[in-house]
C-alpha positions in Angstrom: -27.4 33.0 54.4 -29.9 31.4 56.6 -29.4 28.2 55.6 -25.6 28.4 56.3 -26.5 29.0 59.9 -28.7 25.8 59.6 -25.6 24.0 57.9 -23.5 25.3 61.0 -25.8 24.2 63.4 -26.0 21.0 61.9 -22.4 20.4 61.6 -22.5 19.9 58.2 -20.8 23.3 57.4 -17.5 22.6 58.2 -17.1 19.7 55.4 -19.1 21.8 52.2 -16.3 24.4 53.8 -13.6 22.7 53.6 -14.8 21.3 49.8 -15.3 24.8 48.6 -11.8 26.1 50.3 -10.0 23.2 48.3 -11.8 23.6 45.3 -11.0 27.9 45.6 -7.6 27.1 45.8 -7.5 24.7 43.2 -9.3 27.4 41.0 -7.6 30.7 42.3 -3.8 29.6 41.8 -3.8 29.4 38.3 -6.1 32.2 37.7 -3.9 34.2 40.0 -1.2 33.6 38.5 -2.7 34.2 34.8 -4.0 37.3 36.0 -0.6 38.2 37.8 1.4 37.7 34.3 -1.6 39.5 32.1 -1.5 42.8 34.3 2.5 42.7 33.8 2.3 41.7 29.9 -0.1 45.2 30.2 1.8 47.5 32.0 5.1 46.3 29.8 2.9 46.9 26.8 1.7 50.2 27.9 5.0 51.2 28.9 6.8 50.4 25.6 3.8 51.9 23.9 4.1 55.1 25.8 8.1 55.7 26.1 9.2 53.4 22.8 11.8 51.0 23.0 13.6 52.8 25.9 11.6 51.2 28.8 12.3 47.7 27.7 16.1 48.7 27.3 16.5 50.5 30.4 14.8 47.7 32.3 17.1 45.0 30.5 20.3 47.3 31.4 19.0 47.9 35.0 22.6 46.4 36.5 24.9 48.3 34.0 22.9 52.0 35.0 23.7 50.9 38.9 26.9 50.3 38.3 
């Protein structure tokens, strides 16, 4: 931590920043978006798993129960 105050001071912060913000959000997208579609394959799993086949039917027939 110390030496990031030195890095500040020095003005040299601000570019390994700006490396390590690109490089996050070259890196976090993806895995965001992995994690984002794993979690729903789960809870789709767990569902179906837990109430059968009707989960997966209801949520396909969504429109027709509004109606």
């Amino acid at each position: 931590m110390r030496r990031l105050v030195y890095l500040a001071r020095d003005g040299g912060l601000h570019r390994m920043h700006s490396m390590r913000s690109s490089l996050r959000k070259a890196l976090w997208l993806p895995l965001r978006k992995l994690l984002r579609s794993a979690l729903r394959r789960m809870l789709r799993t767990s569902l179906r798993s837990a109430d059968g086949k009707v989960t997966r039917d209801m949520h396909r027939n969504v429109g027709q129960f509004r109606a």
